[in-house]
C-alpha positions as CSV (number, residue, x, y, z in Angstrom):
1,X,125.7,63.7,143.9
2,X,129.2,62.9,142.1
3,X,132.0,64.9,143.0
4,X,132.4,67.1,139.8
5,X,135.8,67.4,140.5
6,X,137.4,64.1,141.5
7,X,139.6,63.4,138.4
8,X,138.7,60.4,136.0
9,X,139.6,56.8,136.6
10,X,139.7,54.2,133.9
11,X,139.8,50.5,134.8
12,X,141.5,47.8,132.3
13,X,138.1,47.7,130.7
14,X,137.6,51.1,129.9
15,X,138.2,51.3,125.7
16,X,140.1,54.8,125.1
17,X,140.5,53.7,121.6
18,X,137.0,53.9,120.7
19,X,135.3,57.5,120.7
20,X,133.9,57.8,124.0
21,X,131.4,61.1,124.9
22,X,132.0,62.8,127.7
23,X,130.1,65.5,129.9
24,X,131.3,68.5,130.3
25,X,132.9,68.3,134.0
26,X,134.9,65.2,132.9
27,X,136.3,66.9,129.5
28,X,138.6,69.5,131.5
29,X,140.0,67.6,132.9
30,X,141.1,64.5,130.3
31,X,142.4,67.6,128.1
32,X,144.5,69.3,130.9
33,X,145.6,65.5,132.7
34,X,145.9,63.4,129.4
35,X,147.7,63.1,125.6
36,X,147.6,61.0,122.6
37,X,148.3,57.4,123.2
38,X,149.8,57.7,119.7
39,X,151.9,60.8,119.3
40,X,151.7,62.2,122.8
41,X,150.7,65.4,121.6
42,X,147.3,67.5,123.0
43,X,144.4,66.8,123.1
44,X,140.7,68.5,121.5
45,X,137.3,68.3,122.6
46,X,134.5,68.9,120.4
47,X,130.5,68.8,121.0
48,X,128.9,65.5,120.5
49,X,126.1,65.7,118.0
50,X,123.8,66.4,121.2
51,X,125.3,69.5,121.6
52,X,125.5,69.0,125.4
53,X,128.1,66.2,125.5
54,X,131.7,65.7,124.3
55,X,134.2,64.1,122.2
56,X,137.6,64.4,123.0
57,X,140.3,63.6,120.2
58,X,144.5,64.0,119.2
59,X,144.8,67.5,117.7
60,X,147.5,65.7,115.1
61,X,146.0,61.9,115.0
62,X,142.2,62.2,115.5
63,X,139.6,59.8,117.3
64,X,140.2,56.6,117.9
65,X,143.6,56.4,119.1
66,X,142.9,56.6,123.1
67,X,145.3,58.7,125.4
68,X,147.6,58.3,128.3
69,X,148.5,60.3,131.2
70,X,150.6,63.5,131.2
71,X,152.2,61.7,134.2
72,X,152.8,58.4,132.1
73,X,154.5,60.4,129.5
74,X,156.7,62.9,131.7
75,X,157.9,59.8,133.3
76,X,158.8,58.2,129.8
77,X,160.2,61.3,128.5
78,X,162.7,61.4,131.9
79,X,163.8,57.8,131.7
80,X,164.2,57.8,127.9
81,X,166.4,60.8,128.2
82,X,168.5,59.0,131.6
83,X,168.9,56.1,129.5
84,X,170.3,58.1,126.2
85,X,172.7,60.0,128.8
86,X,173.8,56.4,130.1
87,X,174.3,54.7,126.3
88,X,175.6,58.3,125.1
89,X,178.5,58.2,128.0
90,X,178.9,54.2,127.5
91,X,180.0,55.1,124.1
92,X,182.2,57.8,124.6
93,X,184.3,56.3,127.1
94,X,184.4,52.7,124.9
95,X,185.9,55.4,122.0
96,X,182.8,53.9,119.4
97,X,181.7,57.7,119.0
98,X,182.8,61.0,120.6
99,X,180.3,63.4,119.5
100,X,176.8,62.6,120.4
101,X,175.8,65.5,119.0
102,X,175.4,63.5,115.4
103,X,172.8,61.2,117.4
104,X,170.2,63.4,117.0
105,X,167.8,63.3,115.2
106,X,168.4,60.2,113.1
107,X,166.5,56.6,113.2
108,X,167.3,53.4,114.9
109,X,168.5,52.2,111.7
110,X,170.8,54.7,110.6
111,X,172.4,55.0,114.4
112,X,173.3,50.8,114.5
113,X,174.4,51.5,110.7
114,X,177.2,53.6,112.2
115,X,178.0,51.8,114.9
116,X,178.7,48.4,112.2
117,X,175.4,46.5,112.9
């Protein structure tokens, strides 16, 4: 018998874009492991029209997007914050801005606007 507990694994064919069923052992734990591949943001599971199965979906996006690891994302969150921290500090010691403060917030667009790009 399967191990009802092992966590899932996807290969590089598995298709998390298209609306997969799941059972019901498997659905725990993509919520509580995994988020949008979109928007990062939680996941849903719903009954399949079987009534014994699931779908699992974005809250914000729907099906069809896929997701990604909580891991993948925590990761991403902590280097795209040690990154800003690096430019942020770059630019204040170069004198091009002194408040980084007025970052926030605003597009990639209106940030290289300011700087003269």
């Amino acid at each position: 018998m399967d191990n009802l507990l092992a966590p899932l694994e996807f290969n590089d064919s598995t298709d998390l874009r298209t609306p997969q069923i799941y059972a019901s052992h498997q659905v725990l734990f993509i919520v509580r492991d995994y988020v949008c591949a979109h928007c990062w943001g939680m996941l849903t599971a719903e009954h399949a029209e079987d009534r014994i199965n699931w779908i699992v979906k974005c809250a914000r996006c729907g099906d069809g997007v896929g997701f990604v690891s909580k891991y993948y994302t925590d990761k991403r969150k902590q280097t795209d914050y040690a990154e800003f921290q690096e430019v942020s500090n770059l630019l204040k010691s170069l004198n091009i801005i002194e408040d980084t403060s007025r970052l926030d917030g605003k597009s990639n667009e209106q940030l290289l606007e300011e700087l003269g790009f």
